[in-house]
C-alpha positions, 0 to 999 in steps of 0.5 A: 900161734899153732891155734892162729895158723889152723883158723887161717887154714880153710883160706889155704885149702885149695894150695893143698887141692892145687898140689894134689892135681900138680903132683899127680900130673908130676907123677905121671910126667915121671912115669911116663919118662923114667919108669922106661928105664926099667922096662926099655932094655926088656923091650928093646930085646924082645923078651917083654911086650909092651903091655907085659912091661907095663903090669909088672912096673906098675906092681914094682913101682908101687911096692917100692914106693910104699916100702922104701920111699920115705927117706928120700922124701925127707931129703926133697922135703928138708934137705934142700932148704931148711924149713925153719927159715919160713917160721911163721909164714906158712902160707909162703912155704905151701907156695913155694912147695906148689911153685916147685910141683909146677916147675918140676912138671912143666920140664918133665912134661915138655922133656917127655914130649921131646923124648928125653930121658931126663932126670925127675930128681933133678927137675924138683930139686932145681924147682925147689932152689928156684922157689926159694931163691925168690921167697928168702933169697940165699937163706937157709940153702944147703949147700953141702946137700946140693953140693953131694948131689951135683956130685953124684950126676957124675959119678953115679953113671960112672959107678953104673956103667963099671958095675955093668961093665965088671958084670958083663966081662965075667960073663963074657969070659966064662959063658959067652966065648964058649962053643957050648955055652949052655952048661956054663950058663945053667949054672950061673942062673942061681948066682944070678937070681941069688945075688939081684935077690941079695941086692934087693931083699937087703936093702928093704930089710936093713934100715927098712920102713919104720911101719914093719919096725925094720929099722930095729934091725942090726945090719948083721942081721939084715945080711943074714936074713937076705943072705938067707933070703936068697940061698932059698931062691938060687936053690929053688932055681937050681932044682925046678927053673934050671932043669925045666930051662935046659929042656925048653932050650934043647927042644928050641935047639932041634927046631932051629936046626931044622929050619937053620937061618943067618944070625948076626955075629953080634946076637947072642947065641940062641941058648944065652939069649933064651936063658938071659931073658929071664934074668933080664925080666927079674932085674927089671922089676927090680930096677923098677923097685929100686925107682919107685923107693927113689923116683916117687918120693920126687914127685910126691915129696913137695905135695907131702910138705903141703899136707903137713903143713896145712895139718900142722900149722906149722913149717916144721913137717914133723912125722913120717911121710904118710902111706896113703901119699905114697900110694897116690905117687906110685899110682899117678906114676903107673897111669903115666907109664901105661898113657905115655910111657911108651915113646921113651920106652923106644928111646932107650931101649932101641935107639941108644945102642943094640941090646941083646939079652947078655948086656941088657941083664948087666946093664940092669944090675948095674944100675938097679944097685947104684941107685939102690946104694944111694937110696941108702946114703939118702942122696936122690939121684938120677936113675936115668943117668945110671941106666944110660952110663950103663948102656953107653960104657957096655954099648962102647966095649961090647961092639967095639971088640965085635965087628968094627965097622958100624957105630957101637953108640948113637953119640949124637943122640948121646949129646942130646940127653947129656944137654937135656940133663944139664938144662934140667936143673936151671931151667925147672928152678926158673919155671918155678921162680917164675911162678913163685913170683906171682904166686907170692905177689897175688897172694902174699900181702906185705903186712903177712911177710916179716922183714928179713 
């Protein structure tokens, strides 16, 4: 059979070529919508310029979807629909997984134009419902997989906005309520690179990419590395970054006091605000990280399917995710961000609800790790809806305690993304569906397709 499926290959080669421009333009739809997650909380509070912002996503994007990307491909490639239902027609699956790269980019795009942060994960997997319903129907959906998932819309902006929330309390009641919160807050800059460092350095160790043979390590293990891994950085920072800070903070000191000015009672106090930009730029390379392991593999997972397939001659798509698309992913998402990243990078950075540098650190950490953990258990969600619980559950407590009278969150803007996130999944499944139907009646000839 296999012999038979590779001589009726070359006819199938321009689905792969078709794939590869798709997914790129994929790629940069994500990039260009999600990658300002990471950056818009820096941007929004000043500490980065745009182009600052723009080189360091590309490096983490890249790294993460090198490092940690290929699980959740798997889960867009076999978890959604099982690929055994397709036996022997390769051709229709190659279709059905272009039909989803195009329903996936088309929503992107258009929701990029509107400047909405939607959900990239969300659009493929509604692309890859959608293609299948047309080409077997109900057969071999997973509907405990897709059952998960749905879940996990509510409760991973939830579990994002009380991470956030837990932080953001703690350092209110020990830093920022004090008269002289500069002390405090030396202090507490190790715990906080320490702990983002911990967060990240165990989720690439522990059951980490297969090409570093990390997946023999044992969990144990993987915490004590990473546990080591990040006492060396809280020392280092505690010796060289904290003394050199607390020079550069009294230097700004004198000269505010010089030319003293108004500050709004909701900003943070100048030494907090100058201490907390630098965590703010650690924890938004590694929410950028974190996306580039779950986001890349969205984009790309459908064109790693195609390939295989057209390699293999068969639906099965054994093996792991090749580097080399990986890599294609990470760079169509970077070309994304630096060509049209920069409109919603405002979105949710300044529009949502005001972001000083002490909440943009928590809202960071509070989502980077939810959507690390769910990297983990392999479930693909939204690293958007992380970000955007954080904001608003932060954004609600932060300024409702602080000065009544102006709105905390821009709820009407609010309604608008949660409408967006809801939309994305039926109507990404029916642009797909729709290409599918006539992808499949112009090419798929009846005699090819077996009965059901």
């Amino acid at each position: 059979n296999s012999s038979r499926a590779m001589i009726e290959n070359p006819d199938d080669l321009w689905i792969v070529i078709t794939a590869f421009v798709i997914a790129f333009l994929l790629a940069f739809g994500v990039g260009a919508n999600d990658v300002a997650n990471s950056f818009g909380t820096s941007v929004g509070s000043k500490v980065l310029t745009l182009r600052q912002a723009c080189i360091l996503a590309t490096i983490f994007e890249v790294l993460g979807s090198c490092l940690l990307g290929y699980t959740v491909s798997d889960t867009v490639r076999k978890g959604v629909v099982l690929p055994e239902v397709y036996n022997g027609e390769t051709r229709l699956l190659m279709l059905g997984y272009l039909s989803a790269l195009i329903g996936g980019a088309s929503w992107n795009l258009a929701a990029t134009f509107l400047r909405l942060p939607v959900s990239g994960t969300h659009s493929i997997i509604g692309s890859v419902l959608g293609f299948t319903l047309v080409a077997k129907g109900f057969q071999g959906i997973q509907y405990m997989q897709i059952a998960k998932i749905v879940g996990s819309w509510f409760l991973s902006p939830l579990l994002s906005g009380i991470i956030s929330l837990c932080i953001y309390l703690l350092i209110k009641r020990f830093i920022l309520v004090k008269q002289q919160p500069l002390e405090p807050c030396l202090k507490a800059l190790p715990l906080f690179y320490g702990f983002t460092v911990f967060l990240n350095a165990f989720s690439i160790v522990h059951n980490g990419p297969k090409a570093f043979y990390f997946h023999l390590i044992p969990w144990w293990a993987a915490l004590l590395i990473s546990l080591f891994i990040a006492a060396v950085i809280a020392s280092v920072v505690w010796f060289i970054v904290v003394p050199k800070q607390r020079k550069q903070v009294e230097e700004k000191r004198k000269l505010e006091q010089e030319n003293a000015k108004e500050i709004d009672p909701s900003d943070d106090k100048m030494e907090v605000a100058h201490l907390f930009k630098y965590l703010q730029i650690l924890t938004a390379c590694f929410g950028s990280f974190a996306h580039g392991a779950n986001d890349v593999s969205n984009a790309i997972g459908p064109l790693i399917a195609v390939v295989l397939i057209y390699q293999q001659g068969i639906v099965d798509q054994i093996g792991e995710s090749p580097y080399y698309l990986m890599l294609f992913g990470g760079f169509g998402i970077s070309v994304g961000l630096w060509v049209w990243g920069r409109k919603v990078i405002k979105t949710i950075g300044e529009d949502l609800t005001k972001i000083v540098p002490s909440t943009g650190f928590t809202i960071e950490i509070g989502s980077a790790t939810t959507v690390l953990l769910a990297s983990k258990i392999g479930l693909p969600i939204s690293t958007t809806h992380c970000k955007v619980g954080s904001v608003v559950i932060v954004g609600q407590v932060k300024d409702n305690k602080d000065n009544k009278e102006k709105k905390a969150v821009d709820w009407k803007l609010f309604t608008n993304i949660i409408l967006a996130w809801v939309l994305t999944v039926p109507v990404s499944a029916a642009c797909s569906a729709l290409v599918m139907f006539i992808l499949q009646s112009i090419f798929i000839t009846k005699d090819e397709s077996p009965t059901i």
